[in-house]
C-alpha positions, 0 to 999 in steps of 0.5 A, a space after each residue: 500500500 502507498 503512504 510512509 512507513 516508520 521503520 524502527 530498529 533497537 538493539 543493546 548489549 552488555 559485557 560483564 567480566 569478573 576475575 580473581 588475583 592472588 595479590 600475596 600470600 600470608 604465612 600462618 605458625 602455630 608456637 612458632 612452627 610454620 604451619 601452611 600458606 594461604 593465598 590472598 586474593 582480591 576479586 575484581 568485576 568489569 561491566 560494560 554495555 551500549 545500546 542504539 535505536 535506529 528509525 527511518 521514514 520510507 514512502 512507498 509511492 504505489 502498490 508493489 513496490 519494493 524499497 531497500 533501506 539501510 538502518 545505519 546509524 550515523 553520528 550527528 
């Protein structure tokens, strides 16, 4: 059918990362005998995301017809 049509695209992502680092190691004794190690570690998380929407207004002058259109977002 002829007349203008809106069409609309929306799309998002997020990245999350998480990652555990031994930063050093404590000695433990007991009456002066070492007894073991343990590890000390720190926990670190990183997250990260973006998100676009993308809308164009297309006409389609008579019926059949067939129109090709890129959603590209650009920069303004």
């Amino acid at each position: 059918m002829p007349g203008e049509y809106l069409l609309f695209t929306e799309f998002s992502f997020v990245h999350t990362y998480s990652q555990t680092e031994v930063v050093g190691y404590t000695d433990h004794y007991i009456n002066g005998m070492f007894q073991y190690s343990s590890a000390n570690t720190v926990n670190n998380s990183y997250s990260t995301g973006a998100g676009a929407s993308i809308q164009r207004v297309v006409t389609v002058s008579k019926p059949g017809e067939k129109v090709e259109v890129k959603l590209k977002k650009t920069r303004q």
